[in-house]
N, C-alpha and C positions, 0 to 999 in steps of 0.2 A: 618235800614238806607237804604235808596231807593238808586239804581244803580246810580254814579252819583256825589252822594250829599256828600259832605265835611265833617269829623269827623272834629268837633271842638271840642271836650275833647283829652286833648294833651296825656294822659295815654293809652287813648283810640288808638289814632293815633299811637304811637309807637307802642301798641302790633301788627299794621297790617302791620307793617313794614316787617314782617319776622316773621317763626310761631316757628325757630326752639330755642335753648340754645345761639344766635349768636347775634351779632347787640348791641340794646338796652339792652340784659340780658349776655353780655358778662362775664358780672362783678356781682358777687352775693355774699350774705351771705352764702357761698357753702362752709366755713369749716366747720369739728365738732365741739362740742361742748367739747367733749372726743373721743380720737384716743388712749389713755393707755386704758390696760384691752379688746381688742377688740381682737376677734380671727385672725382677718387678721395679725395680729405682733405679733402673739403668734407661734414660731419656738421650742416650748420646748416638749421634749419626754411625758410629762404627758398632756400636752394639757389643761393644767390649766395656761387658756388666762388671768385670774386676778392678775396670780402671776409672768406670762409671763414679763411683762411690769408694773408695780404699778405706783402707782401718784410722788413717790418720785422719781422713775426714769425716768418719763417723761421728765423732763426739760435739762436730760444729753443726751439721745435716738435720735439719729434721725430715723425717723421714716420710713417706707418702702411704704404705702401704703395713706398716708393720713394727711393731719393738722390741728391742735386742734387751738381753742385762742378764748378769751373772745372779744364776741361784731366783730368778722371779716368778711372779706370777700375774696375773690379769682378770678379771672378769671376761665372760666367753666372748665377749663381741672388741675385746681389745680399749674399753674406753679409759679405765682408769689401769696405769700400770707402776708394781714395783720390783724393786732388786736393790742389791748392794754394789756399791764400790768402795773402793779400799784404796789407803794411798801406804807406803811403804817410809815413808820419808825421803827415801833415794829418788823415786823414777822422775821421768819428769813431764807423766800425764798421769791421771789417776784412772785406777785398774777398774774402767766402768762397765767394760768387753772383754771377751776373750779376743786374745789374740791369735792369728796363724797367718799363713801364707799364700798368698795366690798363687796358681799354676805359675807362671813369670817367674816367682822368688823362689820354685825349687826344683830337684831333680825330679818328683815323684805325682807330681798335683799338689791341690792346693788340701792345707795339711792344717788343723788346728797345733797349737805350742802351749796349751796349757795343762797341768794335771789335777782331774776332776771329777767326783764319781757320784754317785746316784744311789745312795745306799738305800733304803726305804721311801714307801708309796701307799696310799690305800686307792681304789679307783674315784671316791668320790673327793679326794684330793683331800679329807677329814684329817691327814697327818701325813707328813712331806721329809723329808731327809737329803741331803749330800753334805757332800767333803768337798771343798777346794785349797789346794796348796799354793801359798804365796810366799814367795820367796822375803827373804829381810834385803838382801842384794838387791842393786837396778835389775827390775827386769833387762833380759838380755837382749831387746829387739832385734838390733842393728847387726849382734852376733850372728840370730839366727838366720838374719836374712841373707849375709853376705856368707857363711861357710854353705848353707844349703844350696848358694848360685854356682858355689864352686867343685859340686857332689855333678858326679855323672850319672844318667842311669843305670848305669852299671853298679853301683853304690850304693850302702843303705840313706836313710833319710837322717839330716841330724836332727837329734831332737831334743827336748830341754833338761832331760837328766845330760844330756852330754856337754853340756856348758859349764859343771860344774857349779849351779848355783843352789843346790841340796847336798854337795859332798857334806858338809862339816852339820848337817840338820840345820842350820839355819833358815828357819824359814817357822810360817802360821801354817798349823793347821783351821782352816776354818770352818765352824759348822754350823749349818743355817736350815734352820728347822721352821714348819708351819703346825699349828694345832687349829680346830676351827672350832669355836666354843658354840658357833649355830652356823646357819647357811648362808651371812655374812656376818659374820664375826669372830675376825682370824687371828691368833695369837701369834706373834713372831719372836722366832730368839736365835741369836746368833755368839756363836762361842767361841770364841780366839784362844788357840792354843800354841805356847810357845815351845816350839822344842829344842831350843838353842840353850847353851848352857850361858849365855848373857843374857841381859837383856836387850828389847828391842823394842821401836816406838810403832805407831799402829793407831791412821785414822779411819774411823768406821762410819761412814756413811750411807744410811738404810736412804732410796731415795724412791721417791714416788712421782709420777707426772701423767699429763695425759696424752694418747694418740694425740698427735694433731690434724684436726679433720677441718679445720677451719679457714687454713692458710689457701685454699684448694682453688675458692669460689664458690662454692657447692654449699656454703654454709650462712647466715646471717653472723659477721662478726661479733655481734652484741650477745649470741649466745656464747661464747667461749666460756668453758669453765674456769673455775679460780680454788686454788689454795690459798686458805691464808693462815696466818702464823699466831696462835695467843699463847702469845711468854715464849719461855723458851722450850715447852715439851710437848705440844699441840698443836696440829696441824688441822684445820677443817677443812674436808673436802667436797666439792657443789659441783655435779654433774648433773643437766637438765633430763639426760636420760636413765642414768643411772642411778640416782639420790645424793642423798647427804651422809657423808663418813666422818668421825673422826680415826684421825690416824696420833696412838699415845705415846710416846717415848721416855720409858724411865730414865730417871737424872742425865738426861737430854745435855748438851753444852751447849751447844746453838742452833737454831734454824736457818738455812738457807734457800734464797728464793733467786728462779730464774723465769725465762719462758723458755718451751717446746719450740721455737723458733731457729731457721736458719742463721750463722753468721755470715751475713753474705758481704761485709768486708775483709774478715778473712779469708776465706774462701774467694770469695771472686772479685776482688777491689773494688766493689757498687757502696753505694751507701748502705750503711745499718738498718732494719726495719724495726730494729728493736732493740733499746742499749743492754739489754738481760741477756742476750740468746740462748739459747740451748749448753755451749761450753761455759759458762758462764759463772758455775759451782767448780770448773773444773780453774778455769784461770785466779779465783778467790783464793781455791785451797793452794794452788801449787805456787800459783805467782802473786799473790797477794794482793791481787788488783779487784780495791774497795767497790771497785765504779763497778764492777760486772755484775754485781749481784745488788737485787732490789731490796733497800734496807729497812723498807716499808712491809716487808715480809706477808707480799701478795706475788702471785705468780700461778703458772701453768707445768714448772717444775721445783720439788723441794726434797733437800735433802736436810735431814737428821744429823748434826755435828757430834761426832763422840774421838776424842783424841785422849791415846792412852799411852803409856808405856807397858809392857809385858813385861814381868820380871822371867827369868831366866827359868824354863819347866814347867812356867803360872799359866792362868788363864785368867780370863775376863767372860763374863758372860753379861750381854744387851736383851734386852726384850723390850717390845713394839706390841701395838694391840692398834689392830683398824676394824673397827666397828661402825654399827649403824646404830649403832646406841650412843649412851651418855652414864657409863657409872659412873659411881662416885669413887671408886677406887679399881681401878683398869684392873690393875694388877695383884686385887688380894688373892682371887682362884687361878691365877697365869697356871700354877706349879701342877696345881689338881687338875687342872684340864687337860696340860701335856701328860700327864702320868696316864689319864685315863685317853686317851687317845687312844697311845704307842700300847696298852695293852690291850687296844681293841683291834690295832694292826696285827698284836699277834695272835689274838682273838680269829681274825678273819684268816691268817694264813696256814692257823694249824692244822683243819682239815683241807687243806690244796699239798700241804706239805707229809701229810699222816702217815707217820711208816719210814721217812724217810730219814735213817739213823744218822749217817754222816752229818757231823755239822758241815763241813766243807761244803758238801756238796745241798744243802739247806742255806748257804750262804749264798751259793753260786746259783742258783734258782730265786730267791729270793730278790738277790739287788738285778738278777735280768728283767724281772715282773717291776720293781722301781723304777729300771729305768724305759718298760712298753709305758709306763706311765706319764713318768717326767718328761718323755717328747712328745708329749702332745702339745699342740699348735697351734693357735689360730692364724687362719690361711687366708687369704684378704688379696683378692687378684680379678678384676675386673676390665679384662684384652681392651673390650670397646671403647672407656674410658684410657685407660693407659696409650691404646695405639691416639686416639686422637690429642692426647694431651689435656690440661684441665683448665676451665677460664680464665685462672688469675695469675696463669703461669704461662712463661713460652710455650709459642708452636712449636712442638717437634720437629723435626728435620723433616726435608722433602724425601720421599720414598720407605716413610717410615710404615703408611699403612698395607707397603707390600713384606716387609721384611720378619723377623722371627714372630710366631705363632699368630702372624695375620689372618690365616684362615681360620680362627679359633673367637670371633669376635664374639660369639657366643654366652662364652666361658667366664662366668661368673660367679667366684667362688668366695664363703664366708664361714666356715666351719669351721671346729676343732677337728683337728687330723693328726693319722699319728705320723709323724715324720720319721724318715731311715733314721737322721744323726741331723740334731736340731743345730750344729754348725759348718760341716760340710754337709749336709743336704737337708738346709731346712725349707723343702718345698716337696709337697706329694710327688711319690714315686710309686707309679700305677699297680706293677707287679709285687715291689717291695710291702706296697701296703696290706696284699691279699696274705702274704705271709705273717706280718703283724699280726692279724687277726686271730693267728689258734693260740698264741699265750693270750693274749687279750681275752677272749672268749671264755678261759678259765675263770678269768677276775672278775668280768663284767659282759658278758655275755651280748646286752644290750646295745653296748658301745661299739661291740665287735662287730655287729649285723649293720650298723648305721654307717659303721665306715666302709663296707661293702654296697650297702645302697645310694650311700652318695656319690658317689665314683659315677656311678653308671645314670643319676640324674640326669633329666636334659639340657641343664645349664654347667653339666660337666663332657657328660660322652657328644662327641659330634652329631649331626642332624647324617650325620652317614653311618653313626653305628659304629665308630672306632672310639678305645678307649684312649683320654689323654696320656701320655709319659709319662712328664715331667715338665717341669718348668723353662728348660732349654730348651727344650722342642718337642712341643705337645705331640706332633706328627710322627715320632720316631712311635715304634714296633715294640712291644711290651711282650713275652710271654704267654698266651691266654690263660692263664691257673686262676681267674674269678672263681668260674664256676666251681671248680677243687674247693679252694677256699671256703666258698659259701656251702658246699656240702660239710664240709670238717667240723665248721662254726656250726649248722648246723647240727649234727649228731653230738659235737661236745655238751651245747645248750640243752639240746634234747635228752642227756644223759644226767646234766645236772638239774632238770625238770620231771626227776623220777620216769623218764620214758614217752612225756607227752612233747612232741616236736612241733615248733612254729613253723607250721607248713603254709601261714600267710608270709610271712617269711621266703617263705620256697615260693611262692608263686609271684609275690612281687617283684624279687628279684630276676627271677625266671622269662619273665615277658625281655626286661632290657638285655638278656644276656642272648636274647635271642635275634636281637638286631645287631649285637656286635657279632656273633659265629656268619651272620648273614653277610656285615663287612668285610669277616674275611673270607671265606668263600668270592663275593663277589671280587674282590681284587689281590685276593694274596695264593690264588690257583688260576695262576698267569693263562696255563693251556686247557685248562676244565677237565684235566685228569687226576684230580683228588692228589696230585703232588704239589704241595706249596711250599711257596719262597717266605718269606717275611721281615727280610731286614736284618741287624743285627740281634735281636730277641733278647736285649738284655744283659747279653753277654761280652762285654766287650774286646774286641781283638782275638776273638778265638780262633780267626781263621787267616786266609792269607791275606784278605780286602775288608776293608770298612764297608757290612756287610748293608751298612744303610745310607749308602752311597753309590752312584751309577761306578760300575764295575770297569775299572781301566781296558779290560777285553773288549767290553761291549758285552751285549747278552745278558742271559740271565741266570740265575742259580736255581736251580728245585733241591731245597733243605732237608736234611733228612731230620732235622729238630724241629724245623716249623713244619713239616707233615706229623712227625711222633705228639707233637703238641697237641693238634687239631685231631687227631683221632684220640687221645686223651681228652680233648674237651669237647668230644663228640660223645664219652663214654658217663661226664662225669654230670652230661646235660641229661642223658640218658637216667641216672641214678636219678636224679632229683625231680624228671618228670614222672616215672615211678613212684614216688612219696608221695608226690602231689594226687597223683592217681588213687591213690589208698582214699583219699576224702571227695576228689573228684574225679570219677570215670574219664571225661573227656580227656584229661591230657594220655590217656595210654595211645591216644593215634601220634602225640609228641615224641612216646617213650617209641616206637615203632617207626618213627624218623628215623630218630637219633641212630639207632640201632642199623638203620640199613647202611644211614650214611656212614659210621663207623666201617660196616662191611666193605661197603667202596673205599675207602680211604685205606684202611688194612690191605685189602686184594692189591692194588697199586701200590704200595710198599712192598708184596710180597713178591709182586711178577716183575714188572717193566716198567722205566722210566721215559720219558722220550727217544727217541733216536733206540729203543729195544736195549738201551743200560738202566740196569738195574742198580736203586739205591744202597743196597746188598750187593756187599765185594765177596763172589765165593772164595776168591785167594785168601783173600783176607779174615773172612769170615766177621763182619762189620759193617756197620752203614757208614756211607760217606754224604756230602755233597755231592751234587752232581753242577758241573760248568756247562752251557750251552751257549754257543759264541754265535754271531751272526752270519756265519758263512756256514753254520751247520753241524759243526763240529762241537764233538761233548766227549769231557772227561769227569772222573770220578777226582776229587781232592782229597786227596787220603792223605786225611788227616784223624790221626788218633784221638778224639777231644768228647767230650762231655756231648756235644753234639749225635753221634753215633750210638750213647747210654738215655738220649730221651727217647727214645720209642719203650724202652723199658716201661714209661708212665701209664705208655696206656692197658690201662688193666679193671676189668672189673668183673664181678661173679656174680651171676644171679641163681640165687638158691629154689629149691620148688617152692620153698613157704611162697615166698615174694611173688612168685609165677602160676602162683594158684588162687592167689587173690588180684588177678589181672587178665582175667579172661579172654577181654580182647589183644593187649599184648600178646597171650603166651599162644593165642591161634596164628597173630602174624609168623611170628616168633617158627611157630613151627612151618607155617605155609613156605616161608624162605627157606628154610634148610631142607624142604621137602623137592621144594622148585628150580630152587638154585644151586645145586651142585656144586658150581664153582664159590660163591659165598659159604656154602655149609661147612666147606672145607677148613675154614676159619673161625671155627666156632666150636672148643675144646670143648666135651661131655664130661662128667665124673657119675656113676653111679654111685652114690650112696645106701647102704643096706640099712630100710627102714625109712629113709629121708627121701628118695627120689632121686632122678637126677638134678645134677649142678651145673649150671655154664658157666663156662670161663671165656669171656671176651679181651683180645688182646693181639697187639701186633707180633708179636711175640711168642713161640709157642714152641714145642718139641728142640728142634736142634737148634736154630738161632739164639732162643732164651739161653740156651746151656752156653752155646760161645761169647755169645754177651757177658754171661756170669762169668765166664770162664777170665775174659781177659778183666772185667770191672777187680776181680777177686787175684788176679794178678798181682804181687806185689813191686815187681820188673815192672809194670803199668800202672796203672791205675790205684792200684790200694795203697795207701799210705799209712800210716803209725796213728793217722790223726786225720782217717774218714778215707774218701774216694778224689782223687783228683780230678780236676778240670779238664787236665792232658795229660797222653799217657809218658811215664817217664823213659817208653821206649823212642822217644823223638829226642832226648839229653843226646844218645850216641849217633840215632840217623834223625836228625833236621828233615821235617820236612820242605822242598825244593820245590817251586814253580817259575817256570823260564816265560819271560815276557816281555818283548819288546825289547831283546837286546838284553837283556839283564836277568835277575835271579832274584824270588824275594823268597826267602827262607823262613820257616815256623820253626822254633827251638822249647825244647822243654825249659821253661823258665819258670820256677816254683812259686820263686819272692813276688818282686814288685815289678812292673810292668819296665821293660827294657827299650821301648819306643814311646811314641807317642801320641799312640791311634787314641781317641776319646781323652786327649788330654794326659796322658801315661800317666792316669791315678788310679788307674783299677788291672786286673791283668783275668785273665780265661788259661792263663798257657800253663797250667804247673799247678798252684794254690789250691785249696781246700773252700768250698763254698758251702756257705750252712742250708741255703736252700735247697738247692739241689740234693746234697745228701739228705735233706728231710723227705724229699722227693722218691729219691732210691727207697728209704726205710720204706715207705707207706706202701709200693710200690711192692717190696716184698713181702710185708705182711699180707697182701692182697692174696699172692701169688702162693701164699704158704694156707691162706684160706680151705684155697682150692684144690692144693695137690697133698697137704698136710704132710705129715711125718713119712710118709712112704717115699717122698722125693728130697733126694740130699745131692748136695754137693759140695767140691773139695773146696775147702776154708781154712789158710787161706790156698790159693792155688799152687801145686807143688808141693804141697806140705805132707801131702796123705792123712791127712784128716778131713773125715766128710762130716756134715751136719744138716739139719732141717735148715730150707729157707728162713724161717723165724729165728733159728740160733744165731745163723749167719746174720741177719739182720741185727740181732744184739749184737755182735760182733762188731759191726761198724758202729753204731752208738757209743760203742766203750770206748773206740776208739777215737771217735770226734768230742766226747766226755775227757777224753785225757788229756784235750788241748789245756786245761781248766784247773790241772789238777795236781800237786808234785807227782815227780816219774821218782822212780828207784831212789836218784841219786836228790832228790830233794827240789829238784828244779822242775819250774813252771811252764812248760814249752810256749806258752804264750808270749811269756816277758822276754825269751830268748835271754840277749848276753847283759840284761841292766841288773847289778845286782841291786839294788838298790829294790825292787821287786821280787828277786828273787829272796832275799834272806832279811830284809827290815819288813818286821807285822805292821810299821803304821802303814806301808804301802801294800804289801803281799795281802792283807786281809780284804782287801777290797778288789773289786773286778772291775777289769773295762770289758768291752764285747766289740771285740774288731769287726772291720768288714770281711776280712776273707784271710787264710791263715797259710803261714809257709806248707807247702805237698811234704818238703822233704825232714824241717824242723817243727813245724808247729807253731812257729814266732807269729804273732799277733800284727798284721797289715791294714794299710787305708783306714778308713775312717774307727776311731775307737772307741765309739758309744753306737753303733749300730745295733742297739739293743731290736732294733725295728726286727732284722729276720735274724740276726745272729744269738738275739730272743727267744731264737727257736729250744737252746738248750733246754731251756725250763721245759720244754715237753718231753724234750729226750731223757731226763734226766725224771719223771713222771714218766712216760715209758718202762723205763729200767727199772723202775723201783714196783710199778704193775708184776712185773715178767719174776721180779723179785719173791713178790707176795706167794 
């Protein structure tokens, strides 16, 4: 858009309103999804955060650090919050959580049990959309807890289509929409649809409360805020910080009042602190007990009474209005404002979507952009305060300020962030998050650079320069893909800003990412030979040991992933100090770092590892780990795994344009290759006729590139139906064996769900399909086909006798991690696997979940099932395809 010239797409307009969490996006879907079982409210000496807090006692808890609720939303700082619950007339608590499992109650990890989708989003949260399915049957609690204890790992997970309580359709579909008629003032409506050929009864209670931040010490109790109640369809709400709201409820039945308080005679036999508590709407509605609820219709929690019956195929439709106003009729533009919303959502989506004919595949991109949206979170986690405990509450245990993320007292966090899966992992995930950021980056460009520069803060990264995890332990070993990341985000922005790039951007970021490449160097290049270790990276179980754990040999490991990493984000620090150079000269002595240091870390992958073993097996024609034990001794652990396809990553081409407006680069640049022999050898030329020469930087190069392809492209290995595997399927028939102490621990190709129990056996590396990684691979070859174009082909897939460009090949896997998504021949969804219930009914088939990681050998959809975070990624793949289309 030229200087000047009027945005006329109104989503559009608003984003430029303000770039920060303010304004337009005051108001978001920023609670969890699950706030029990979370190490932030886990105060117990054993530090087993699942038994800390459980689902049963979630609804009596109030909470310290965060708020849970089906389908809600928050102001960014968490102070005023709402959501729905729902009561069935069978269960016998009301549906105010989702429910799932702890690691303890399954074979698989800890597992949500409900079914629930994200259908539409805009980014400044201007119009909101999901689906949740609630059964008319008791929920099955007790079901799913007991047949899942009785599942081995060996075994799928059970899960709530398998209970039976959707065979015959009965059940709500419910759907709960936001409109925002200003930048608070939010239109709410919520639609119960019966799909039962009876009828069915159905109480709806929209409910609203506030964080409680009062109970702490931290606060003067005389400020608490208050709802109160006038008549029966108004709600006034008084937040000292946040203002004054009404919240409207058309033909309302009743208002109920509690407090955000503890029951801590439930709960713990002590006296009451307050006869309202927290469950207090819940024991009214189910158990009829008058006394629990304040009938003076003042409080700190309230919920909206709506009790229906559904006729049989009917629906019911509720609407709510929370405003900062006062109409005189809430409800006469409700209708016009949602109409005009949802045509401005599709307003905004048309050109991200332009071109892209399949509805399907227009569906399947769309609700993954819903749901980068919908997990957004406010993150609320202050170590200093949590390890010491808070004034008006028990001291913690003794040994508590040594124990999980003690060295992290630092860390003080308050931001919306996007979370992987806002109920199995609603807490920042360091690596997860830089992947979020390229669908993001389409939508809101702005939001996708701030979650890149918050990360790396110094009330988030350590006073050492490593980046936090996660929330179990900040200390574990992430990936390095920042820098990746924030190069992506940037060219994406850069391209949707007609070509001009926020190279403050680049250089802001650029400074911190330069203390964390300095952490690792300083400690994860154990012997100072540019081979490093680094932990497990991410990836869990991929190898024979819990790679982030002192190693049962003793000794140490040199990675052949965390060196391919580190010279990938040696290359990709190198890009971005180059950019920077374009506006300021001085960083080209950065770009002339990066660049040597690259050279050392490559040369040391390509010669010799310790002990004169090479990380490169010539038998094998592959990288492996290498073992190095304390008596001296080193072997290579051939292991066929994802592990040995990251040096693939590191790749990068600098063209002459770029090397001739860098003068002083492009003299080092050549003084190396002139001087060092030994490094020049690692630094592939292309003449171009007319253009100059091209370099291509990469560990990777002439024969190892081709056998890396060779086996990645393998379909006996590595290639699957449905992207690149994690390991190759040539370990199904030889296991690989390491003998140790007496014993033997074996790696097997295992496609599915994780068969032990290393990181909790809820994620697996040995078999499965990961969306990151193959985005990894794509980008990786698009690089590589930059450089060598059409003149360089290889067989695709291997054994086939068809060759292809790098780039075709590359489409190739795309289609192929696209068909996870998509019916195959025979009509079926590789994702849903054997439910048909997905497979062949459109209320469910129409909608998408986005797994964490997917069958190698089916395609069936694993772990967590809203990981819209990286499994999000589709939406570029699928914008890819339709590029290559054009």
């Amino acid at each position: 858009m030229s200087e000047g010239e009027v945005e006329t797409n109104a989503e559009k307009a608003r984003l430029k309103l303000r770039t920060d969490n303010k304004g337009w996006k005051k108001w978001g879907p920023y609670l969890t999804d699950r706030q029990w079982g979370t190490v932030r409210e886990d105060y117990s000496q054993s530090g087993y955060a699942w038994g800390s807090t459980t689902h049963d006692m979630a609804r009596s808890k109030a909470y310290r650090w965060g708020e849970e609720g089906i389908g809600g939303i928050s102001d960014n700082k968490q102070h005023i919050c709402f959501a729905f619950s729902f009561w069935n007339h069978k269960d016998l608590i009301l549906k105010e959580r989702y429910f799932g499992l702890t690691p303890a109650e399954t074979n698989h990890g800890e597992d949500v049990k409900e079914i629930y989708f994200y259908q539409d989003a805009t980014p400044t949260h201007s119009y909101q959309k999901m689906l949740y399915k609630y059964p008319h049957a008791a929920f099955p609690y007790e079901k799913l807890i007991e047949e899942s204890k009785k599942r081995s790992r060996l075994e799928p997970e059970y899960e709530l289509l398998d209970t039976g309580v959707f065979d015959n359709d009965e059940y709500f579909d419910i759907t709960i929409e936001y409109a925002k008629a200003d930048e608070q003032d939010i239109l709410i409506k919520v639609t119960v649809e019966n799909r039962a050929e009876v009828a069915a009864p159905i109480t709806v209670l929209p409910t609203i409360w506030f964080r409680n931040t009062w109970s702490w010490g931290y606060e003067n109790y005389k400020y608490k805020p208050t709802l109160t109640g006038i008549g029966k369809s108004l709600i006034e709400v008084n937040h000292r910080l946040v203002g004054h709201f009404n919240l409207y409820a058309e033909k309302a039945k009743n208002l109920l009042f509690c407090d955000n308080k503890t029951n801590f005679e439930k709960l713990y036999g002590s006296p009451a602190q307050s006869p309202y508590a927290k469950d207090g709407i819940n024991d009214y509605v189910i158990n009829k007990k008058r006394r629990s609820i304040n009938l003076e219709g003042i409080g700190t929690k309230a919920s909206v009474l709506y009790k229906d019956i559904i006729p049989a195929k009917g629906k019911k439709v509720y609407r709510l209005r929370f405003t900062n106003n006062s109409p005189d009729n809430a409800f006469e533009d409700f209708d016009a404002i949602f109409q005009k919303r949802i045509n401005e959502a599709d307003e905004f989506y048309a050109p991200i979507q332009k071109g892209v004919k399949d509805e399907k595949l227009k569906s399947v991109q769309r609700q993954a952009y819903a749901g980068m949206l919908w997990t957004k979170q406010w993150y609320y986690y202050n170590v200093f305060e949590w390890l010491k405990g808070d004034p008006s509450t028990p001291k913690p245990e003794r040994g508590r300020n040594e124990g999980r993320n003690s060295t992290w007292k630092h860390l003080y966090t308050s931001n919306i962030l996007s979370m992987p899966d806002k109920w199995e992992y609603p807490w920042f995930a360091a690596w997860d998050l830089a992947f979020h950021t390229l669908p993001l980056a389409r939508l809101d460009p702005d939001f996708a650079k701030r979650q890149l520069l918050v990360i790396l803060r110094e009330y988030y990264m350590h006073p050492n320069g490593q980046i936090p995890a996660y929330e179990w332990s900040f200390s574990d070993v992430n990936p390095p893909v920042h820098a990746w990341a924030t190069w992506k985000v940037y060219e994406i922005d850069k391209e949707a800003n007609g070509g001009v790039g926020d190279t403050v951007f680049l250089e802001r970021i650029f400074h911190k990412l330069l203390l964390n490449f300095t952490w690792w160097v300083n400690l994860k290049d154990e012997n100072g030979n540019n081979i490093f270790g680094g932990g497990f990276l991410g990836m869990d179980n991929i190898g024979v040991f819990d790679r982030s754990a002192d190693l049962p040999t003793g000794g140490h490991l040199e990675q052949a992933d965390g060196t391919g990493w580190m010279a990938m984000y040696c290359l990709n620090m190198l890009r971005i100090a180059c950019e920077i150079s374009l506006k300021n000269p001085v960083y080209q002595d950065m770009a002339s770092k990066f660049f040597e240091h690259f050279l050392h870390i490559s040369g040391a992958m390509k010669s010799l590892g310790d002990n004169h073993i090479s990380l490169w097996d010539e038998e094998d024609q592959f990288y492996y780990d290498m073992l190095h034990k304390h008596n001296g001794d080193a072997e290579l652990l051939k292991i066929r795994s994802m592990v040995g396809l990251i040096p693939l990553f590191a790749v990068e081409v600098l063209t002459p344009d770029l090397l001739g407006k860098l003068p002083l680069f492009k003299r080092r640049v050549d003084w190396v290759l002139k001087n060092r022999p030994d490094l020049a050898s690692l630094v592939s030329s292309w003449y171009t006729p007319g253009k100059g020469e091209t370099r291509l930087l990469s560990t990777l190069r002439g024969h190892r590139m081709k056998m890396i392809l060779k086996r990645m492209f393998d379909e006996k290995e590595f290639l699957s139906d449905f992207g690149v595997r994690s390991l190759s399927k040539y370990h199904k028939e030889n296991p690989y064996k390491f003998k140790h102490d007496g014993g033997t621990i074996q790696v097997d190709y295992t496609p599915a769900e994780a068969t032990g129990d290393m990181f909790g056996g809820n994620s697996n590396w040995r078999g499965p399909i990961w969306f990151p990684m193959n985005y990894l691979i794509l980008d990786s070859l698009e690089k590589f086909h930059s450089y060598y174009g059409n003149d360089f082909k290889v067989e695709y897939p291997t054994d086939s006798g068809k060759v292809m460009t790098l780039k075709e090949a590359s489409e190739g896997v795309a289609k192929r991690l696209l068909a996870i998504f998509i019916p195959d021949i025979n009509k079926k969804i590789p994702m849903y696997g054997e439910y048909e219930k997905f497979q062949k009914d459109s209320l469910f088939n129409k909608n998408h979940l986005f797994f964490e990681y997917f069958d190698g050998d089916t395609g069936k959809g694993l772990g967590a099932n809203h990981q819209t975070g990286w499994t999000g990624l589709i939406a570029e793949i699928i914008r890819h395809l339709h590029e290559e289309e054009k």
